[in-house]
N, C-alpha and C positions, 0 to 999 in steps of 0.2 A: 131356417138355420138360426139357432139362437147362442148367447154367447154369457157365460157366467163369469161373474165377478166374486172372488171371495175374500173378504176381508177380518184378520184373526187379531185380536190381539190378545192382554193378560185377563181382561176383564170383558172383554164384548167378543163376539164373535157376528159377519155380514153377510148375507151372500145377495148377489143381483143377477138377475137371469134379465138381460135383454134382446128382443131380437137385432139381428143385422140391417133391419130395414129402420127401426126405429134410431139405429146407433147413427148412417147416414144420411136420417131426414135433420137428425139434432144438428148432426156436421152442417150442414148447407147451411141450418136457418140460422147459425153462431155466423157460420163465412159472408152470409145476406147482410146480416145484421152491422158484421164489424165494416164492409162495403160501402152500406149506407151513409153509415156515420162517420167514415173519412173523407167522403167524395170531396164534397165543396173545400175541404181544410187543404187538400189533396194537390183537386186545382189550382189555387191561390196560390199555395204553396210552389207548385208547379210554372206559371206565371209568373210569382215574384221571380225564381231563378231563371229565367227567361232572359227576365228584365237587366237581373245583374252580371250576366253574359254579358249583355250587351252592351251596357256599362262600363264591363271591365275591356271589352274591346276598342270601345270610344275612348278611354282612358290611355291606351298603348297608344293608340292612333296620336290623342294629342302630344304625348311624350315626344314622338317621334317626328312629330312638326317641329315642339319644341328643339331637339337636338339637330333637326336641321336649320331650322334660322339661326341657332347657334352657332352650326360649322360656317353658315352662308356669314355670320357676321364678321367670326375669326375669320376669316380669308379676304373679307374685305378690308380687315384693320391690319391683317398685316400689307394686302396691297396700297392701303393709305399710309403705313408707315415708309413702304421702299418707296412710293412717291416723293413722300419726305425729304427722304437721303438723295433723290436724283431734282428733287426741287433744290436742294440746298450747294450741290454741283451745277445747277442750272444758274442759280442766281452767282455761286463764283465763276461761272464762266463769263456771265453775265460782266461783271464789274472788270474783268481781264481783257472783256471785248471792247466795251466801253472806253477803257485807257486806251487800248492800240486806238479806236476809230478817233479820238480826241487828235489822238498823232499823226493819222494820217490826212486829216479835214474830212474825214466821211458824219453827214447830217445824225447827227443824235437822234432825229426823230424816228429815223428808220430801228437805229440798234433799240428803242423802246417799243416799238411796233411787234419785234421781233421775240421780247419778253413777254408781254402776252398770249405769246400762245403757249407757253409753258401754264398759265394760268387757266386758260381753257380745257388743258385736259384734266386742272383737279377738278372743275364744272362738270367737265365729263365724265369723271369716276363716280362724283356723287349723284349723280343720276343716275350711272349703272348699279348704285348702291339698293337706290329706291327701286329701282327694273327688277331687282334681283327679291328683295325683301317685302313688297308691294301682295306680291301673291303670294306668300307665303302667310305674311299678314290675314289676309282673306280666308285661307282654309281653315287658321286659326279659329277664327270667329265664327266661320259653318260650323266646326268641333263643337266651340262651345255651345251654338244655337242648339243641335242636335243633345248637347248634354242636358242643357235644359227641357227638351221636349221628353229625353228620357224621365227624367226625375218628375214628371207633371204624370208622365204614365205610371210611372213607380209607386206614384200616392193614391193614385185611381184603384192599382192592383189590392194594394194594400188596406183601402178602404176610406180614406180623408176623403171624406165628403164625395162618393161615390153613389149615393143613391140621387143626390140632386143631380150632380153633374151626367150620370148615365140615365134617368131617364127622360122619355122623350115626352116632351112637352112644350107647348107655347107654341107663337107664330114665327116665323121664319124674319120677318120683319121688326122693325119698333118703332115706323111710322107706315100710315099707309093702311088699306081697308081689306077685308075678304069681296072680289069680282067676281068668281066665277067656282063652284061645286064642281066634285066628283060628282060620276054618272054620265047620263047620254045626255047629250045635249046638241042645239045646231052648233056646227061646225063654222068658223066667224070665215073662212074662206072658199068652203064649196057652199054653205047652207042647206048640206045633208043631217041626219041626225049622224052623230058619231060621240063614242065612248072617250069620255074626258078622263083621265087616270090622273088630277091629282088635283087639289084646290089651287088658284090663280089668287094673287095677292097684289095689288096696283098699289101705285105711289108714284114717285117724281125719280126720273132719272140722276142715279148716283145713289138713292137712298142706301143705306145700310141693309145687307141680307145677311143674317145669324144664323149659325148653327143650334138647332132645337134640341142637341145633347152633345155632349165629349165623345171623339170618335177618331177614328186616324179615316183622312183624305185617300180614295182610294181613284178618283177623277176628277181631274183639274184641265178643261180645255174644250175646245168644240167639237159638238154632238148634233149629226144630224136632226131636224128639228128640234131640239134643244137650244141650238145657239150656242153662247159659252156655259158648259151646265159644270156645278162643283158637285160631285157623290161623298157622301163621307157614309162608310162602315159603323155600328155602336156595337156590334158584338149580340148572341144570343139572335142571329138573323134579322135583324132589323138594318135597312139603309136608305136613307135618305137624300133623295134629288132637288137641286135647284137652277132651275132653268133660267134661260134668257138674256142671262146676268151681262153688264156690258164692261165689268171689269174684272179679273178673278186676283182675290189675293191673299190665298193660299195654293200650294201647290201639293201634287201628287205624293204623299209618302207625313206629309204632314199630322199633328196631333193638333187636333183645334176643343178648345172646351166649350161648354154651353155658354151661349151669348154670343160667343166672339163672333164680330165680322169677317165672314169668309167672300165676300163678292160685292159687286154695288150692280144694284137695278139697273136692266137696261130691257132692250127691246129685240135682241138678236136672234136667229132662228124665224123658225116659226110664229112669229109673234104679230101682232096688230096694236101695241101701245108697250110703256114702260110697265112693266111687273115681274114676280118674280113665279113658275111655274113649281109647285108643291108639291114631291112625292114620298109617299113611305111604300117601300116592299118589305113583307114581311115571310120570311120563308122563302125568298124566292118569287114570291107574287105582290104584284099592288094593291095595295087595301084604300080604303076611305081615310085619308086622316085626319079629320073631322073632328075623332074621339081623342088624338093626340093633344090635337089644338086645344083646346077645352079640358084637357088633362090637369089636374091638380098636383 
C-alpha cells in the first residue's frame, strides 16, 4: 500500500508517492532518536524533582516543630506570668503572716522556712520548661541534619562534583596495608581452601574506615560473620561492604561522601586480628575489587 503526497502551488507543482512501510520505519527511527537523546536529561531531571519533594516535605516538617515550640513556649510564659501574680499574693500573704506571728510569739524561722517553698515551685516550673522544650529542641536539629544531607544529595543529582565523589576508588582505609586477596585461599580458622569474597585491609584498632565513594547507608549494624559491617548503596548497582568494624558511625538511611569516616577497625565477627573486611557487589554479584582500589 503506498500513500501520495501532492503538493501545488503558483509556480511549482510536487508529488511523493511513499510506501506505508517506509512512512512507519521513518516514525520509529524519529521516536528512537528523540528517546535517546532525552534519557539522561530525563532522569536528572527526574531525580532532581525527587529530591525537591523531599525538600519541600522537610521544610513543612521543620515549620511545624517550629510552630510547636512556639505554642509549647507561649503556654509556658503565660504559666510563668500567673506564677507571678500568685508569687506576688504569696509574698503579701507572706508579710500579713509574718506580722500576726510577730504578735503572737511564733519563731520567725518557721514563717521563712515556709516561704521557700513558694520558691521551689518557680525551680519546678523552669524545669518543666526545659522537660518540655529539651525534645523539641532535638527534633529540630534531626530536621536540620537531614536538611543538610538533602542538599549534599541535591548537588550530587545535579552534577557539583559528581564524577569524583560517585566514583569508586581508593582503599577503604588511610592508614594501614593490603593482608589478604580475593580468591580461594586457606581459610585462617578451619585451614580448608575456601573463597575469600573481598580484600582484608589491617591496621591498629580504631583506625579510620572511609567510604570509597558518596552513597546513601543502606546497613548499619551486626552481620553474621561480618561483625558490625557498614553497606552503603552508590547507584548504577554497585555496593560496597565493610566488615569487622568495632565502632559504626553512621547509620542506616544516612548519605556519607567519598572519604568520610563511616566505622573505626576493629576485629568483630569472623575475624582473627584488627582489620577491615572489603567488598564490591556489582549487579548483584561480588567482584574482585582489586581494579577499584588501583582506580584512577
Amino acid at each position: 500500500m503506498n500513500l501520495t503526497v501532492t503538493f501545488i502551488s503558483k509556480n511549482k507543482r510536487f508529488r511523493r508517492t511513499m510506501s506505508v512501510r517506509s512512512i512507519v520505519s521513518l516514525t520509529v527511527l524519529s521516536s528512537l532518536f528523540v528517546l535517546i537523546s532525552s534519557r539522561s536529561t530525563d532522569s536528572s531531571v527526574e531525580d532532581l524533582a525527587r529530591v525537591k519533594i523531599a525538600q519541600n516535605v522537610l521544610a513543612a516538617e521543620q515549620q511545624e516543630v517550629e510552630s510547636l515550640k512556639a505554642a509549647t513556649s507561649e503556654q509556658v510564659k503565660a504559666l510563668t506570668q500567673q506564677l507571678s501574680v500568685m508569687q506576688g499574693m504569696l509574698d503579701n500573704i507572706d508579710a500579713k503572716t509574718l506580722v500576726l506571728a510577730k504578735a503572737i510569739g511564733i519563731d520567725e524561722q518557721s514563717i521563712m522556712d515556709f516561704g521557700l517553698a513558694s520558691d521551689t515551685v518557680a525551680r519546678q516550673l523552669e524545669q518543666e520548661e526545659q522537660r518540655l522544650l529539651t525534645p523539641i529542641d532535638k527534633l529540630g536539629r534531626e530536621l536540620t541534619h537531614k536538611a543538610q544531607q538533602l542538599a549534599a544529595l541535591e548537588r550530587l543529582v545535579t552534577g557539583h562534583h559528581i564524577d569524583s565523589q560517585v566514583s569508586l576508588s581508593g582503599r577503604p582505609i588511610e592508614t594501614g596495608w593490603l593482608s589478604s586477596y580475593y580468591g580461594i585461599r586457606k581459610d585462617p580458622f578451619t585451614g580448608e581452601p575456601a573463597m575469600h569474597s573481598g580484600l582484608d585491609f589491617a591496621g591498629e584498632t580504631g583506625d579510620d574506615v572511609v567510604a570509597t565513594a558518596a552513597g546513601i547507608v543502606t546497613w548499619s549494624g551486626e552481620r553474621y560473620g561480618y561483625g558490625n559491617l557498614i553497606e552503603i548503596e552508590h547507584g548504577d548497582g554497585l555496593v560496597t561492604r565493610y566488615g569487622h568494624n568495632q565502632t559504626l558511625l553512621v547509620k542506616k538511611g544516612d548519605l556519607v561522601t567519598k572519604g568520610q569516616a563511616i566505622a573505626l577497625m576493629g576485629s568483630t565477627g569472623r575475624s582473627t586480628g584488627a582489620h577491615v573486611h572489603y567488598e564490591v557487589i556489582k549487579a548483584g554479584k561480588k567482584v574482585d575489587p582489586l581494579s577499584y582500589v588501583y582506580k584512577k
